[in-house]
TORRONU-7969 format. One line per field, with one value per residue (C-alpha): y, z, x; residue number from 0. Coordinates in steps of 0.001 Angstrom, whole numbers. Layout:
py	c(Y	...)
pz	c(Z	...)
px	c(X	...)
resi	c(NUM	...)
This chain:
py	c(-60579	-64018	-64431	-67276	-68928	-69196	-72563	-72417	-75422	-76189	-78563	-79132	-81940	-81730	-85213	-88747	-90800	-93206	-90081	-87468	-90069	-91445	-88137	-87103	-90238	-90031	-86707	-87327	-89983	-88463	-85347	-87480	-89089	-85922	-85144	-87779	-88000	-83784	-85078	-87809	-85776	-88014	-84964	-81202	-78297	-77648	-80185	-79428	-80127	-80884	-80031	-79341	-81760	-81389	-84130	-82841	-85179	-84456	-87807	-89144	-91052	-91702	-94302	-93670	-91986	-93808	-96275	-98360	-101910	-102044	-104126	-102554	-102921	-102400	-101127	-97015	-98724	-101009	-98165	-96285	-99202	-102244	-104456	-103125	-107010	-107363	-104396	-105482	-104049	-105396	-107023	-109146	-111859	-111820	-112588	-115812	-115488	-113123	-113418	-110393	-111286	-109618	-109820	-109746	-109947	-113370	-114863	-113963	-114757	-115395	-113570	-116831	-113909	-111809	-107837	-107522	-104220	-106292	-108992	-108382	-112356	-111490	-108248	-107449	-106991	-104844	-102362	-99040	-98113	-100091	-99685	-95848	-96208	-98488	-95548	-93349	-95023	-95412	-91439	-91205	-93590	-90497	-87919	-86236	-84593	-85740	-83982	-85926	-84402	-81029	-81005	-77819	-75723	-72569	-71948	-69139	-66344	-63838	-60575	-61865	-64657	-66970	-70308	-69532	-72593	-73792	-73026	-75744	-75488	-73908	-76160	-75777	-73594	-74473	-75106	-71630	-70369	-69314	-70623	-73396	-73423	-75562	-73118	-73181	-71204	-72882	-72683	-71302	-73548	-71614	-73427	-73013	-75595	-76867	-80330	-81248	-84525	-84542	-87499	-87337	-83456	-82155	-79088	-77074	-78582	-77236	-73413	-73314	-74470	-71835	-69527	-69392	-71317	-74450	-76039	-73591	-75389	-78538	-80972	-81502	-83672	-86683	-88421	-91885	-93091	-96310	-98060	-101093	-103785	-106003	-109296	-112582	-115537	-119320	-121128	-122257	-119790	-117473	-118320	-116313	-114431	-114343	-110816	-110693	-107422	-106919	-105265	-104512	-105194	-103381	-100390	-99577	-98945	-95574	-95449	-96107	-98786	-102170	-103964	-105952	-109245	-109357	-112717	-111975	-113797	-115621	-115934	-112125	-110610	-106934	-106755	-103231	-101219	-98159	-96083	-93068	-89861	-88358	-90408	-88783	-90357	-88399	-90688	-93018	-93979	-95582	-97082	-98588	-99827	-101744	-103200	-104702	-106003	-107887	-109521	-111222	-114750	-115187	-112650	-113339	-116672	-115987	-114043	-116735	-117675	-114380	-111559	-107916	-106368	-102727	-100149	-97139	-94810	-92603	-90767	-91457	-89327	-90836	-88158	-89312	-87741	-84691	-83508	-83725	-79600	-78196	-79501	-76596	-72584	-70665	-72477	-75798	-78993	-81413	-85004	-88051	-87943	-84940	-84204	-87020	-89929	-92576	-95295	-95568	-98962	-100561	-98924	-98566	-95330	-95989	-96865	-93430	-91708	-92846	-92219	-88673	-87877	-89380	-87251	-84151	-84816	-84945	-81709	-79870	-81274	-79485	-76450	-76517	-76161	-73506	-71913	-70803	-72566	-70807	-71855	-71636	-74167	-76523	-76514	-79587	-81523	-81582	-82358	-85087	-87050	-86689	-88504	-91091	-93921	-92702	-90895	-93878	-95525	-93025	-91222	-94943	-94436	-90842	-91254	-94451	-92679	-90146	-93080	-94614	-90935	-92230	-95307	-98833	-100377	-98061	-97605	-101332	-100350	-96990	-98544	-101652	-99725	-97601	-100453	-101219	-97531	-96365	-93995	-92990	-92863	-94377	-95387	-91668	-89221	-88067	-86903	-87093	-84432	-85124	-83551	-83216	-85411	-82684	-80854	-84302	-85046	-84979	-82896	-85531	-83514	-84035	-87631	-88526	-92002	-92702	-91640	-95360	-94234	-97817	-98817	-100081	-101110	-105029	-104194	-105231	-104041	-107014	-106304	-109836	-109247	-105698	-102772	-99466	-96416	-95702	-99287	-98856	-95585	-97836	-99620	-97135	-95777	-92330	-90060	-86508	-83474	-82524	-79526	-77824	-75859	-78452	-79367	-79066	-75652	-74974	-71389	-71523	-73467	-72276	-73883	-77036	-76339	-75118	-75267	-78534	-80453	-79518	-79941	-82926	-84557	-83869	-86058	-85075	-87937	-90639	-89749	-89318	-92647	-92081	-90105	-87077	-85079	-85303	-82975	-82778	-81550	-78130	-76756	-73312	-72905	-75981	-77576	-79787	-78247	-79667	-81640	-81623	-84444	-83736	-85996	-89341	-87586	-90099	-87861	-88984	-85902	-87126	-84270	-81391	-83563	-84326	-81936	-80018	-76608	-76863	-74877	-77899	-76389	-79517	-78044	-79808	-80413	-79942	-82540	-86016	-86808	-88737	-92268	-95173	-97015	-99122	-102242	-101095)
pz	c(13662	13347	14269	16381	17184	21146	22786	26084	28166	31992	31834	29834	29690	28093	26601	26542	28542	31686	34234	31882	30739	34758	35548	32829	33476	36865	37304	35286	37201	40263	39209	38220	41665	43144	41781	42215	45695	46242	44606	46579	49858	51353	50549	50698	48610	44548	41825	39235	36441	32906	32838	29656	29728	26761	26452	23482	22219	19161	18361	15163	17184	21637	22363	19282	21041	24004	25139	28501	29666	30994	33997	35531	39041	39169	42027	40804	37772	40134	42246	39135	37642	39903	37097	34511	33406	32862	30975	28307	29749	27567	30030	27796	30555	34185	35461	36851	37032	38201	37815	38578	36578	37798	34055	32997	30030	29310	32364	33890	37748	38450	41995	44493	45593	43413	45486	46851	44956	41860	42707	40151	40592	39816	37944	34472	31455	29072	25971	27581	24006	23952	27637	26384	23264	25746	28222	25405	24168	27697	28008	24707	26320	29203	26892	27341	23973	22732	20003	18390	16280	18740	20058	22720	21781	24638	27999	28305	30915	31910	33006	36953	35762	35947	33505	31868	29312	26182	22426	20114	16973	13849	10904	7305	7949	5180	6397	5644	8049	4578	5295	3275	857	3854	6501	9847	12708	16235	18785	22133	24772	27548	30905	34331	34954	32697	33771	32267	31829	28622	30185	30774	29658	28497	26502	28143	31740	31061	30252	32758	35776	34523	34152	37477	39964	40630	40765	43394	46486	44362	43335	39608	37484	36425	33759	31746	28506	27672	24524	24029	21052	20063	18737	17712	19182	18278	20972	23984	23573	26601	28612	29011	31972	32569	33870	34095	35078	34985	35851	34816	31192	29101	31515	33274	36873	37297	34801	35865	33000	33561	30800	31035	29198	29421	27996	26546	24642	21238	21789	21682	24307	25124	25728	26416	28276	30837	30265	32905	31535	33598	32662	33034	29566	26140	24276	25805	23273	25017	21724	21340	24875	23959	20875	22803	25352	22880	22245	25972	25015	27480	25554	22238	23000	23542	19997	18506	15141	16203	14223	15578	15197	16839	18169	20476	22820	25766	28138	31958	34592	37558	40319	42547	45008	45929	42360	41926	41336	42995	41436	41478	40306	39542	36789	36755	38083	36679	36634	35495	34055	33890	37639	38381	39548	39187	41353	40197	42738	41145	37456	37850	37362	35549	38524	40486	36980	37127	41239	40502	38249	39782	42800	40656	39433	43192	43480	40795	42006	45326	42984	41508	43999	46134	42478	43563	40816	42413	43824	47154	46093	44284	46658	48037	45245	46671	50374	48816	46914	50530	52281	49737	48868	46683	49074	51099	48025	46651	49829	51163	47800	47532	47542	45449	42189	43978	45302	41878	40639	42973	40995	41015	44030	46499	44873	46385	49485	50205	48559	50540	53385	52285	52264	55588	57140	55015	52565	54727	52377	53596	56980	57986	55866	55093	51634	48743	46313	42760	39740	36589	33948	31713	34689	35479	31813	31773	28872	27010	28373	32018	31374	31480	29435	31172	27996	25867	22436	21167	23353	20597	17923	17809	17655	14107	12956	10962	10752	12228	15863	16060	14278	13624	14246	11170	10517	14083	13525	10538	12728	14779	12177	12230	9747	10009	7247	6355	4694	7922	10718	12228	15874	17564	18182	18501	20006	19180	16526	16653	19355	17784	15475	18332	21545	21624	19251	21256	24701	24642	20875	19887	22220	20122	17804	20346	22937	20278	19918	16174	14031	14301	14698	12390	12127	8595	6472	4870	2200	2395	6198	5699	8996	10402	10934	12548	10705	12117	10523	12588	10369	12251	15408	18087	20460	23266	24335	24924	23529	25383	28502	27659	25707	27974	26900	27232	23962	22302	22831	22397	20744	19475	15738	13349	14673	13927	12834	15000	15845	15684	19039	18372	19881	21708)
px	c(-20991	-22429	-26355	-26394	-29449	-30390	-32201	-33283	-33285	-33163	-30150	-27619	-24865	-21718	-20374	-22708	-20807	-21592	-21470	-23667	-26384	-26747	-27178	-29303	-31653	-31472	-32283	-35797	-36636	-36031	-38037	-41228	-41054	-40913	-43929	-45580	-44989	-46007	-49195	-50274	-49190	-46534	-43930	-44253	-43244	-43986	-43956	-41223	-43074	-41545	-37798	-36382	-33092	-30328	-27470	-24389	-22189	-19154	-19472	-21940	-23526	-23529	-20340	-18524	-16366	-16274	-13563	-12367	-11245	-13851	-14428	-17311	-18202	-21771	-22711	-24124	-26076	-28003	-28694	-29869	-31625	-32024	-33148	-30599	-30067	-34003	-33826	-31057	-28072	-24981	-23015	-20956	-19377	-18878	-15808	-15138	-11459	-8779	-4833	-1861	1379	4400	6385	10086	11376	10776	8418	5181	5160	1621	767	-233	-2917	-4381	-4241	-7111	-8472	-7674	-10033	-13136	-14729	-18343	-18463	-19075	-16620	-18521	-18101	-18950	-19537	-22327	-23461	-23538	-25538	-27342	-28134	-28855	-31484	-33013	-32368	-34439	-37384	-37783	-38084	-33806	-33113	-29552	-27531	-24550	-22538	-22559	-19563	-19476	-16618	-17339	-18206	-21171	-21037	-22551	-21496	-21224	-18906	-21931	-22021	-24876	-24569	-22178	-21569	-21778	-19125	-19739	-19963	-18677	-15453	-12813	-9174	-7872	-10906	-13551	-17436	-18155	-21363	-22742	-21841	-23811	-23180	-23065	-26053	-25917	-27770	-28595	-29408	-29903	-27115	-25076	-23073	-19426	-19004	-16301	-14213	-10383	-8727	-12140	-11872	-14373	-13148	-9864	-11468	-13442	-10894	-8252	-10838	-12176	-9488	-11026	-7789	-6328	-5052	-5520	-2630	-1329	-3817	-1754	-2587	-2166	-2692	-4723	-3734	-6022	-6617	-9561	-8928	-10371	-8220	-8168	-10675	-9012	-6326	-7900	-11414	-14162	-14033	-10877	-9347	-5397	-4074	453	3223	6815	7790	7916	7853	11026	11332	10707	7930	4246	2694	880	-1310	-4536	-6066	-10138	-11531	-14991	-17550	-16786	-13137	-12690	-10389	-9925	-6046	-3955	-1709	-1635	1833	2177	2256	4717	7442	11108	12679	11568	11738	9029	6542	3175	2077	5109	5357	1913	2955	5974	3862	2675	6058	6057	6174	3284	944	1865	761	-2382	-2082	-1154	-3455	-5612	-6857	-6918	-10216	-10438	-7680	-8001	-6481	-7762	-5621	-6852	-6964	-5278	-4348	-7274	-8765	-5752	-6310	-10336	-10981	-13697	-16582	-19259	-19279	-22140	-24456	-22294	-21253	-18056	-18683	-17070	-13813	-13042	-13272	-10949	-13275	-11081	-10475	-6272	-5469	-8537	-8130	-12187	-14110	-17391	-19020	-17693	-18451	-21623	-22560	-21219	-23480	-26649	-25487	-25032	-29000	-30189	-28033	-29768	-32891	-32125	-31286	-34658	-36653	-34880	-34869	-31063	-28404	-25538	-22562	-24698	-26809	-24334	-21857	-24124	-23035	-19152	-20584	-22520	-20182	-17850	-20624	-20845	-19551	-17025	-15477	-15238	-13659	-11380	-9911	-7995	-6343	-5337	-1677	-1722	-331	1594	3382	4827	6344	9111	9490	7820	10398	9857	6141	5110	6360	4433	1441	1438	1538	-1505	-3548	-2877	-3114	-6155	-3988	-1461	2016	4569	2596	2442	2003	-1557	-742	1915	2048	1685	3579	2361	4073	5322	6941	8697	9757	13621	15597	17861	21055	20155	19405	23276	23031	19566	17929	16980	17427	17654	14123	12356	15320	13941	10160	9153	5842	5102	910	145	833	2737	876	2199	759	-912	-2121	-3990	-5116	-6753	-8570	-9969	-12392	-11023	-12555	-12543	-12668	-9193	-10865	-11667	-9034	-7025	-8626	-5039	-3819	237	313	4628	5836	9250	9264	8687	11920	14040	13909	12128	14212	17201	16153	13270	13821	10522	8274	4795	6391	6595	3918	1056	-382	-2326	983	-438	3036	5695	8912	9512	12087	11465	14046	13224	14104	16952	15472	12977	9484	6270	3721	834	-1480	-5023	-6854	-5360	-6403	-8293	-9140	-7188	-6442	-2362	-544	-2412	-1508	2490	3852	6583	5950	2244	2129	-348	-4382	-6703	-10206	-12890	-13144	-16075	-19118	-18970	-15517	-12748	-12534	-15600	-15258	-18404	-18352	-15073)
resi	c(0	1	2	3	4	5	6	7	8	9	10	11	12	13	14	15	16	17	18	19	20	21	22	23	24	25	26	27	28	29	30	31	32	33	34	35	36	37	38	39	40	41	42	43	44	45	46	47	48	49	50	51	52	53	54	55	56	57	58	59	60	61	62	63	64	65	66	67	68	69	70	71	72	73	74	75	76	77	78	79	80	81	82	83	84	85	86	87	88	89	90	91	92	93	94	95	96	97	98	99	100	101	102	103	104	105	106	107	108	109	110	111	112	113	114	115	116	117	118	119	120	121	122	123	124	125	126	127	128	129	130	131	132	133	134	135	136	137	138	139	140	141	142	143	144	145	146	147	148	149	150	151	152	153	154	155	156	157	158	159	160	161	162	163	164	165	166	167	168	169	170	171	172	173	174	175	176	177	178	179	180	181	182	183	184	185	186	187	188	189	190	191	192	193	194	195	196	197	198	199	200	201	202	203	204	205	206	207	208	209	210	211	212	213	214	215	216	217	218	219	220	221	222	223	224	225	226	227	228	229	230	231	232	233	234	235	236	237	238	239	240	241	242	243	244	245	246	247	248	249	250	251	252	253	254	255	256	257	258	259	260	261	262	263	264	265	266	267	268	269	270	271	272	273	274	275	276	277	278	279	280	281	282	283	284	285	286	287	288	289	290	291	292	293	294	295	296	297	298	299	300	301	302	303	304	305	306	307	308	309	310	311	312	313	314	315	316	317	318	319	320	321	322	323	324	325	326	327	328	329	330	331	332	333	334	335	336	337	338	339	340	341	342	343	344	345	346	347	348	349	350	351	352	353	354	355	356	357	358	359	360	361	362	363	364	365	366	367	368	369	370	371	372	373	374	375	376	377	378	379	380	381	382	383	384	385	386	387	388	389	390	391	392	393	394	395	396	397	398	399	400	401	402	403	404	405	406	407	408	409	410	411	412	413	414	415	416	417	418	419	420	421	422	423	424	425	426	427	428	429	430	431	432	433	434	435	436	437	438	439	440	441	442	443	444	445	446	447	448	449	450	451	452	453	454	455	456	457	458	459	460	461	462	463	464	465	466	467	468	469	470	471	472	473	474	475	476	477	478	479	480	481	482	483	484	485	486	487	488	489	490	491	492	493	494	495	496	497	498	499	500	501	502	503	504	505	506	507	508	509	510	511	512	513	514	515	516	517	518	519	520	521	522	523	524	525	526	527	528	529	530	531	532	533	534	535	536	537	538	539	540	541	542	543	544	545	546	547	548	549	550	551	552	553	554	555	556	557	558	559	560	561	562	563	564	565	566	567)
């Protein structure tokens, strides 16, 4: 039995990202005006006093791991910070531009209006990387402890079923399992509350719903995968401010996807594209969809002379507001992320990310001083957030996604008519189901011809404009151990060989945006086996989301490794 060492603290936050630091920072802020005001009268009950606040992050440092568009609307972080300009913020540009391009193969149509939730004139492209390091450091200014290179690997209960706080990951474990010479065993945090905030498929999230239903009477999450580029372009190739969102190619009809150009300061642009992840043909590959977005001869013109700087992938959850889980048990709140925040008609959810934690710190401020962190206590969190603005926000567009599983025709119908009706699909129905994108995925026999084998036959990877998957994996930074247990568990792998190859071709190959699975030749069994090459691993959390059989576990790795999304 391992001794583990036990630190009590009042809160603790899982993950450093834009919902988990608002909340964090919020909630001491809020606490030292509620004292303040109990002390000079104007409010009654007991001060608080010092709270002992804990943020954990499995990056090496806050943002490293963090990656978006981003277009931020910035309407929670002036509420949390009016003056958050004043104060250094890094807003790169604002936008002073906005264009939707309906693309085929060889034109982009320029929308003569841009749809209205895709008008951003006046907010902020950023790096939330660097907003996050950003917050950090402001987190750090009010006295919140944060521990990178922690990454939470375990939900703590106790013997009522309570969350009575998180176990980080043991460090210095060899790949066969052996302790290192450097071994050290994780740290149980105990708290009073602890708040998940791990972004899109968090780990702990995932435990924690299955564990104690708060997904039942929910919809499917639904999920899509972000694969984005930096680059340096020639000047005057594409102006500062400039947002242009698309549609169509490369995606086919019944396949969600649309791609995005951000002009940002010093003739960088932020340029990548959203593929569905509940596509019906196997043999999809979102990377590659990217790279031959690329190939449009209106994109690559913009390429043109350019150098790519950064790479990076995130999977995105995009159900909305039918799939959001309940967002309180005993001992804990979900945030972010990971409780489904996002704004999918807008493709915005830092700002909801970040309202839903500030409300989840006025919740636990509630908590406090009833001294009751129960589900009877947190339960105001969920009422608060559905008389808020975000439920204002995200309930119009509750059946937006749900609308494009029946392909992207009848998709602008239905969601034209949301717009109109307030969310109604297809002018009368209040809501659409959702399926989860491995339960749609199609076996190759049942595709009758519909599978495109030959998708991606003229997409040359020449290293100029169109990268392959280990030459962006390159440029992500990504650097973890490969002396330690590989981070991504396959609970059948005969499976893999089987069943799998037969009935889907494999889709780990394709769907994985970083190479991480390979099926691989073995002589002794005369047959391909899986590879499994962790080390490429960026985190984007893809293949616990696809993979048909659900037989793929996503767990955190030893502290500090995975991508570097600085800057990003």
């Amino acid at each position: 039995m391992i001794e583990r060492e036990q630190i009590e603290m009042d809160v603790v936050f899982v993950g450093a990202g834009p919902a988990n630091l608002a909340s964090a920072l919020h909630l001491k802020n809020s606490i030292a005006e509620h004292d303040e005001l109990i002390e000079r009268g104007v409010r009654h009950g007991n001060k608080l006093g010092e709270i002992e606040i804990g943020i954990v992050e499995k990056g090496p440092y806050v943002g490293a791991h963090i990656l978006s568009g981003a277009v931020m609307d910035p309407i929670a972080i002036r509420e949390l910070m009016p003056d958050f300009l004043e104060q250094g913020c890094p807003v790169d540009t604002v936008v002073t531009e906005d264009a939707f391009w309906y693309m085929t193969k060889n034109k982009a149509i320029t929308a003569p209006i841009t749809p209205p939730p895709l008008k951003n004139k006046g907010k902020y492209i950023i790096s939330l990387s660097k907003m996050c390091e950003w917050l950090a450091e402001k987190c750090e200014e009010a006295g919140i402890n944060i521990f990178p290179e922690f990454p939470a690997s375990e939900v703590l209960y106790d013997e009522n079923e309570r969350v009575i706080g998180v176990r980080t990951g043991d460090k210095g474990i060899d790949k066969e399992g052996h302790h290192k010479g450097n071994f050290e065993p994780g740290v149980d945090l105990l708290a009073k509350v602890t708040v998940l905030g791990e972004g899109s498929r968090g780990s702990l999230a995932k435990q924690l719903t299955a564990r104690l239903g708060l997904n039942e009477g929910k919809d499917a999450q639904v999920f899509s995968l972000g694969v984005k580029e930096l680059w340096e372009v020639p000047d005057g190739n594409f102006p500062e401010g400039r947002v242009v969102h698309t549609l169509g190619f490369p995606s086919d009809t019944k396949t969600y996807g649309g791609g995005w150009i951000y002009g940002l300061k010093n003739n960088v642009i932020s340029i990548g594209y959203v593929t569905g992840l509940d596509y019906l043909d196997p043999t999809i590959d979102p990377h590659a969809e990217f790279q031959k977005f690329k190939t449009h001869p209106k994109v690559a013109e913009i390429l043109k002379g350019g150098k790519m700087l950064k790479y990076g992938a995130k999977t995105i959850n995009t159900g909305g507001y039918y799939t959001m889980p309940r967002l309180y048990a005993d001992g804990v709140l979900l945030v972010g992320d990971c409780a489904s925040f996002l704004n999918g008609q807008r493709i915005k959810g830092i700002h909801t990310a970040m309202k839903s934690g500030m409300l989840a710190a006025e919740t636990i401020i509630g908590a406090f001083e009833h001294g009751d962190f129960t589900s009877n206590s947190l339960r105001h969190f969920e009422e608060k957030v559905n008389l808020s603005w975000i439920y204002d926000e995200l309930h119009p567009v509750r059946n937006f996604h749900a609308a494009f599983q029946s392909g992207r025709w009848s998709a602008l119908i239905n969601t034209g008519l949301q717009f109109v009706t307030g969310g109604m699909a297809w002018g009368f129905m209040p809501k659409e189901h959702h399926i989860a994108g491995h339960e749609r995925m199609q076996m190759i026999n049942d595709r009758h011809g519909h599978t495109d084998h030959g998708r991606y036959e003229h997409l040359k990877f020449d290293k100029e404009m169109i990268f392959d998957k280990v030459t962006d994996v390159f440029h992500a930074g990504v650097a973890h151990d490969e002396d330690q247990p590989s981070h991504l568990h396959i609970l059948d792998t005969e499976i893999c060989a089987t069943k799998c190859a037969e009935e889907y071709g494999n889709p780990c190959e394709k769907f994985c945006p970083a190479a991480v699975y390979e099926m691989e030749f073995n002589a002794k069994s005369e047959r391909q086996e899986l590879k499994v090459n962790f080390s490429n691993c960026v985190h984007c959390k893809t293949c616990d989301v696809a993979d048909p059989y659900q037989i793929i576990n996503w767990v955190t790795p030893e502290g500090g490794g995975g991508p570097d999304y600085k800057g990003m």
